[in-house]
Backbone bond lengths (Angstrom), bond angles and torsions (degrees), N, CA, C in turn:
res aa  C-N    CA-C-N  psi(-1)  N-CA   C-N-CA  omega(-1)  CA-C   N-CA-C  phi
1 X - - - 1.455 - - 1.521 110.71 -
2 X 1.435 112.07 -45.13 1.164 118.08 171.01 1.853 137.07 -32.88
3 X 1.954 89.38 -53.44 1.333 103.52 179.62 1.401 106.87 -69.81
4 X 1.497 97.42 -52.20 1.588 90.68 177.06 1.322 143.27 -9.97
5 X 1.653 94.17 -52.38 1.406 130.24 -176.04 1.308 101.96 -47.43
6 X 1.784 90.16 -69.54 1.313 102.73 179.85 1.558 141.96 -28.04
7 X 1.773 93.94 -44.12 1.377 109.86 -171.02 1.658 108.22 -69.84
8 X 1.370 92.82 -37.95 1.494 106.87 -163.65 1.944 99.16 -72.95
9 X 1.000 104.22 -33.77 1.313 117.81 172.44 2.156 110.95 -45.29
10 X 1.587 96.00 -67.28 1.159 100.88 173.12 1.588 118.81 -54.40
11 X 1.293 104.98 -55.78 2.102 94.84 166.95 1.247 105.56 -40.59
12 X 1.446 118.28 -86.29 1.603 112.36 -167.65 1.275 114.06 -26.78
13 X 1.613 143.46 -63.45 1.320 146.41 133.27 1.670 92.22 32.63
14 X 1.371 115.51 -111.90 0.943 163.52 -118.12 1.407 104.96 -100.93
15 X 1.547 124.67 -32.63 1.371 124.71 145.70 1.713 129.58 -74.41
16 X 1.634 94.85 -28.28 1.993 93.09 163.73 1.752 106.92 -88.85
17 X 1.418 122.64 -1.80 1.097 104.45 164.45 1.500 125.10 -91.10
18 X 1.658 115.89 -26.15 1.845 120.39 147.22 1.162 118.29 -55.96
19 X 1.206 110.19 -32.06 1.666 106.00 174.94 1.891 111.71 -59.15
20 X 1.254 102.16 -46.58 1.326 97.52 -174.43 1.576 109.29 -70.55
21 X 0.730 95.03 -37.51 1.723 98.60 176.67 1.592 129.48 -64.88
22 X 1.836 110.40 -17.94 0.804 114.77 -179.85 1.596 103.64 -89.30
23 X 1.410 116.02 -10.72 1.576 119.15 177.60 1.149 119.89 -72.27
24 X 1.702 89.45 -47.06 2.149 104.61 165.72 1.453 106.84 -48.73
25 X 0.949 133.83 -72.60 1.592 132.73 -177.99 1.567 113.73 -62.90
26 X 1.634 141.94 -14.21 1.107 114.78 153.66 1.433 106.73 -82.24
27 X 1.274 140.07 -19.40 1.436 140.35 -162.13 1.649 83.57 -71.01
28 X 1.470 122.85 -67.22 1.538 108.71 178.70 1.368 134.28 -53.18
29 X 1.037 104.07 -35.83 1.834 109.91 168.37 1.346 102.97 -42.65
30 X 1.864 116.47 -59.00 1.388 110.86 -179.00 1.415 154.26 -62.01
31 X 1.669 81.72 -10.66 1.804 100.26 174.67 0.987 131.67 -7.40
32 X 1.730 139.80 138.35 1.531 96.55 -171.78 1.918 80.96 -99.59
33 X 1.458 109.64 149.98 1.467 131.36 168.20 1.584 113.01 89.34
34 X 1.742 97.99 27.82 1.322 117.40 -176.08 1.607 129.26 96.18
35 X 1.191 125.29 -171.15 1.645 107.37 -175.91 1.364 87.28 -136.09
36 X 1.682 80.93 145.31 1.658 106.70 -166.16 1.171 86.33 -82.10
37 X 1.798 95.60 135.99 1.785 131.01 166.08 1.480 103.40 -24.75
38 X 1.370 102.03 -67.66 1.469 132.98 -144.86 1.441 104.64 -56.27
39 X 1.362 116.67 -45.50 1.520 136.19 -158.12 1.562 105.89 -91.22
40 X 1.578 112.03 -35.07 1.708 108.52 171.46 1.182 136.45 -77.14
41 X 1.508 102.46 138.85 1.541 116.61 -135.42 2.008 100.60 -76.45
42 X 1.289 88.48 -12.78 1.489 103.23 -158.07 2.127 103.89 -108.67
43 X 1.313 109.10 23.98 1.349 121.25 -157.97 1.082 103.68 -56.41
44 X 1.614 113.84 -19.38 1.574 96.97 -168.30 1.913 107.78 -95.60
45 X 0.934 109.23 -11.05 1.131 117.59 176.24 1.661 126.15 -51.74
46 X 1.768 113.04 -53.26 1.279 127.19 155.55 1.870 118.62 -44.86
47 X 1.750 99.44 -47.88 1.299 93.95 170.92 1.424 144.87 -105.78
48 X 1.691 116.96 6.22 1.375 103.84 113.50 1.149 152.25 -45.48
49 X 1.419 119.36 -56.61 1.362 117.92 161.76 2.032 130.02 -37.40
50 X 1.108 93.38 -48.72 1.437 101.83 172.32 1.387 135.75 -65.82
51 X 1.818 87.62 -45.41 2.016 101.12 -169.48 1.503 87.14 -82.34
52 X 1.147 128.63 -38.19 1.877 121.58 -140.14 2.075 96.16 -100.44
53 X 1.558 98.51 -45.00 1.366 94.14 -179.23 1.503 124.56 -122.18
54 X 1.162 101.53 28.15 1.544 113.60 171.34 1.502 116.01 59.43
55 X 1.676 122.48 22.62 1.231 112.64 -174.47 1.642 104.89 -75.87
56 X 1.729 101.17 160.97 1.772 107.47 167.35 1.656 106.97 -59.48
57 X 1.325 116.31 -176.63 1.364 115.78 167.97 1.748 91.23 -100.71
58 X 1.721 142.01 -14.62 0.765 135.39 133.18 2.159 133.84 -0.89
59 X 1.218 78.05 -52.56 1.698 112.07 -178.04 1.519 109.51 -71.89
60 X 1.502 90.02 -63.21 2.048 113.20 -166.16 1.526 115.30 -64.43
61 X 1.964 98.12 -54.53 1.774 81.04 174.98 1.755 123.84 -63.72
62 X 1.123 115.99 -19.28 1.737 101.12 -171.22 1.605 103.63 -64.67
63 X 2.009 121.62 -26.78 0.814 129.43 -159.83 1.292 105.56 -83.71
64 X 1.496 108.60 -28.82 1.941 100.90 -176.08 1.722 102.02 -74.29
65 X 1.999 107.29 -30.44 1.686 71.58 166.10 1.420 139.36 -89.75
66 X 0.876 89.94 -4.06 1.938 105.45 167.72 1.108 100.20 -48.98
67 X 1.468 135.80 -47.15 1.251 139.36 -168.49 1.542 119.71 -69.03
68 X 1.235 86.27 -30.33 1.786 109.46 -176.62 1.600 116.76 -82.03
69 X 1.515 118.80 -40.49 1.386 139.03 149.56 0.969 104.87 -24.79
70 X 1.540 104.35 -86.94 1.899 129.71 173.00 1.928 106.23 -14.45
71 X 1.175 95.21 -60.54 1.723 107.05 -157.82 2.110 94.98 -71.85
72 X 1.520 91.39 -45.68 1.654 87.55 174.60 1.665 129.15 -51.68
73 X 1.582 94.25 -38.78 1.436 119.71 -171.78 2.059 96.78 -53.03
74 X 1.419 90.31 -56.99 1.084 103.56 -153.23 1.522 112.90 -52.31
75 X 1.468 100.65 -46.69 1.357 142.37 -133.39 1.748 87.00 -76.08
76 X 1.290 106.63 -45.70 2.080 136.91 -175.19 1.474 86.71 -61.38
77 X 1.489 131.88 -54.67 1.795 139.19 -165.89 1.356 84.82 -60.52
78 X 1.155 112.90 -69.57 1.605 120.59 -146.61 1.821 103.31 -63.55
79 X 1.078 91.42 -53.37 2.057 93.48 169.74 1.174 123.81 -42.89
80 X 1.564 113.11 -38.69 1.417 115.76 -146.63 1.308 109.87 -102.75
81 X 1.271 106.75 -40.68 1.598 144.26 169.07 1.226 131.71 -84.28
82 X 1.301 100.78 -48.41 1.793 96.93 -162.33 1.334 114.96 81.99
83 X 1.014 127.60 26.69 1.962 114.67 -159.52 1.647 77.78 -152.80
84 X 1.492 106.27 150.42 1.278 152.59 -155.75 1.670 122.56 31.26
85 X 1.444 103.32 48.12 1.487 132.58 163.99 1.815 97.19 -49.42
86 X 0.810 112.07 -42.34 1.899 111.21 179.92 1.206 115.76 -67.03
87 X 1.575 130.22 -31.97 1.181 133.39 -143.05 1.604 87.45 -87.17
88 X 2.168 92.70 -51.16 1.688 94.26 -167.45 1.536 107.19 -67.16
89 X 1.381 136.01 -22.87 1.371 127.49 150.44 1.424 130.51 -30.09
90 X 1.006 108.98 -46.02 1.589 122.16 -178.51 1.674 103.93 -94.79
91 X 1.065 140.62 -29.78 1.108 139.37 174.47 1.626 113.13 -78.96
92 X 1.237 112.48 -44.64 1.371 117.13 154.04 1.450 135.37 -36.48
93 X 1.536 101.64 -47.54 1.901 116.66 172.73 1.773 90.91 -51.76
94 X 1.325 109.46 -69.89 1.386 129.05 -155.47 1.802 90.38 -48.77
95 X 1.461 132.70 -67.76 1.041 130.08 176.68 1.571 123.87 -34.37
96 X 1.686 98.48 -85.08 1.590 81.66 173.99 1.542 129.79 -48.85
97 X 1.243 124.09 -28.09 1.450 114.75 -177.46 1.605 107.75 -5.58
98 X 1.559 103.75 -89.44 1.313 115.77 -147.01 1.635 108.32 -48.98
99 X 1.431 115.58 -54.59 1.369 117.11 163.92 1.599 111.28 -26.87
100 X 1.323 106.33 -79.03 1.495 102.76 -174.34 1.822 126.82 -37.21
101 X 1.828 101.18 -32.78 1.625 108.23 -178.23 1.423 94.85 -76.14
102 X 1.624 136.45 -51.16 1.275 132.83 161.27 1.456 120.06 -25.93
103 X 1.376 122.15 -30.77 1.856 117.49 -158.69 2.032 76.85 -96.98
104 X 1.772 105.24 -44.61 1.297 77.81 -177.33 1.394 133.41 -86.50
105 X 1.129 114.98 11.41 1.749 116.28 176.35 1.465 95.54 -90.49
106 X 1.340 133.57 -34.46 1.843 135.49 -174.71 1.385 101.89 -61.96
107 X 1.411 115.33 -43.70 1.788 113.19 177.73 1.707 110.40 -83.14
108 X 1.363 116.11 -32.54 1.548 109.32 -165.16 1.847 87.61 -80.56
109 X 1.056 126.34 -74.80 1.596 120.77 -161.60 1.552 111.20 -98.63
110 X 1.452 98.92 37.72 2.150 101.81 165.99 0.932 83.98 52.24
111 X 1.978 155.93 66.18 1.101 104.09 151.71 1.287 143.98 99.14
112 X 0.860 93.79 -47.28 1.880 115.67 165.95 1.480 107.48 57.30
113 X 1.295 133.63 -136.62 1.622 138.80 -168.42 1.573 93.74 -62.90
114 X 1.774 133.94 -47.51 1.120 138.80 151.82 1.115 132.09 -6.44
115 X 1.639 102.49 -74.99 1.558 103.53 -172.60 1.653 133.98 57.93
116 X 0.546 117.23 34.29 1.842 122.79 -157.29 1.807 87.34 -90.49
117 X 1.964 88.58 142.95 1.782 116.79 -161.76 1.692 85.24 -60.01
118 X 1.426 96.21 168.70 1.787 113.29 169.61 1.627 118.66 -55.04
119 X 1.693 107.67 -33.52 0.885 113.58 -159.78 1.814 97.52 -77.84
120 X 1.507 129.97 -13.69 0.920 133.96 158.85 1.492 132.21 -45.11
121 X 1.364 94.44 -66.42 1.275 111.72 177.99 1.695 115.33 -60.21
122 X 1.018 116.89 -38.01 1.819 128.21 169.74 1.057 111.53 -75.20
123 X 1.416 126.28 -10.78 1.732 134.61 179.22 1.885 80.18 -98.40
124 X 0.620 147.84 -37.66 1.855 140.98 -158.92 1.535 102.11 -78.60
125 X 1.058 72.61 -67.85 1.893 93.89 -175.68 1.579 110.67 -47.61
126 X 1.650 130.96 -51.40 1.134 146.19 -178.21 1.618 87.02 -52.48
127 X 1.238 134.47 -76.24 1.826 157.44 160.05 1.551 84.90 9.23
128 X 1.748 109.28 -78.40 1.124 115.33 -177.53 1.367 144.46 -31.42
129 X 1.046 74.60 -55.99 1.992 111.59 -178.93 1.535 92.19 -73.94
130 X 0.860 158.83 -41.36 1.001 158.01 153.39 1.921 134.97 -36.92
131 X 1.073 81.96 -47.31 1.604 92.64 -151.07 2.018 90.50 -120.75
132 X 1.357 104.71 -19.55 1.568 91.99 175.28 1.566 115.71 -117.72
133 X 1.423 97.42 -37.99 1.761 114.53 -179.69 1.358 112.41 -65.69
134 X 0.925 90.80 -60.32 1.895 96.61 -170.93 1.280 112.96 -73.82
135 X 1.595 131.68 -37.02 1.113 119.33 157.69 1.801 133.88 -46.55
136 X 1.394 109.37 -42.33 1.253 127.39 160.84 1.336 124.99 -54.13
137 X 1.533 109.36 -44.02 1.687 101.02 159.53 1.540 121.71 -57.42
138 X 1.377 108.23 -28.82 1.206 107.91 -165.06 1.092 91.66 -95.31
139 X 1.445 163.81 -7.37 1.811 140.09 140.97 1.313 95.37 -62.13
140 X 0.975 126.75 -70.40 1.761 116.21 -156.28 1.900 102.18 -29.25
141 X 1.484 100.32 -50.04 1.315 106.52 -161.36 1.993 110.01 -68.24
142 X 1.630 95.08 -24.67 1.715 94.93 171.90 1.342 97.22 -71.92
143 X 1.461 145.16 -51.60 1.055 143.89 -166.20 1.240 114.17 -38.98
144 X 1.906 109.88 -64.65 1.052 100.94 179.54 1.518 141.27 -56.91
145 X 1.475 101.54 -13.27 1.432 122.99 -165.18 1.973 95.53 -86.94
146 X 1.049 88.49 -33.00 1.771 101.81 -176.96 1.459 100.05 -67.52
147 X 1.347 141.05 -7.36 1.575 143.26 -126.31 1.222 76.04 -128.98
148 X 1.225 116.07 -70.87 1.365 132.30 -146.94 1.395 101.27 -64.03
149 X 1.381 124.19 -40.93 1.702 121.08 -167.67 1.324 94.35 -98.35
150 X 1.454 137.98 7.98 1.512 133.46 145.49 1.728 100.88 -69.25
């Protein structure tokens, strides 16, 4: 009964910690006069879409909140339940991607026509570390706990 707890303990974890995160990213969506580049968690997403496949931003914002939905959706499962900690694992890889190819094109080519200060790139990355890394440790780690009381 104990572990149980435990396990269930670690979801909750890990669904009030998407939860919060999914507030951070609608609070930015709402900006008023748009949401700053700098601050979205999901930055690389807009600029894949744009630099690599020529979409409008027409296109991109409905998609960053889809993304944000997604994370809410999840975030409500994972709180409430505990159950489909895997899915947001795997949906997560798929999410951060683009960010992550973004942190690495800002360090491999400065930046490029961009260029954006250091303090940018350590403001992105922190974003990251934040909102994709650490959340992800923390399913793996319900998982395992979920493993164990299987």
């Amino acid at each position: 009964m104990n572990e149980e707890r435990q396990s269930r303990g670690a979801s909750r974890l890990l669904g009030g910690y998407l939860l919060a995160l999914f507030l951070y990213q609608v609070g930015i969506y709402l900006w008023p006069g748009g949401p700053p580049f700098i601050l979205d968690p999901r930055a690389g997403l807009p600029v894949l879409l744009n630099n690599r496949f020529s979409l409008p931003n027409q296109l991109i914002y409905p998609l960053e909140w889809v993304s944000a939905a997604w994370l809410g959706l999840l975030a409500g499962m994972i709180l409430r339940r505990g159950k489909l900690v895997r899915l947001y694992l795997v949906s997560e890889c798929v999410l951060a991607a683009p960010t992550a190819y973004y942190i690495g094109t800002l360090i491999v080519q400065r930046g490029g026509h961009f260029a954006p200060a250091i303090k940018d790139v350590v403001l992105t990355f922190l974003l990251f570390l934040f909102f994709s890394i650490l959340p992800m440790g923390l399913a793996l780690q319900a998982l395992g706990e979920i493993g164990k009381r299987e």
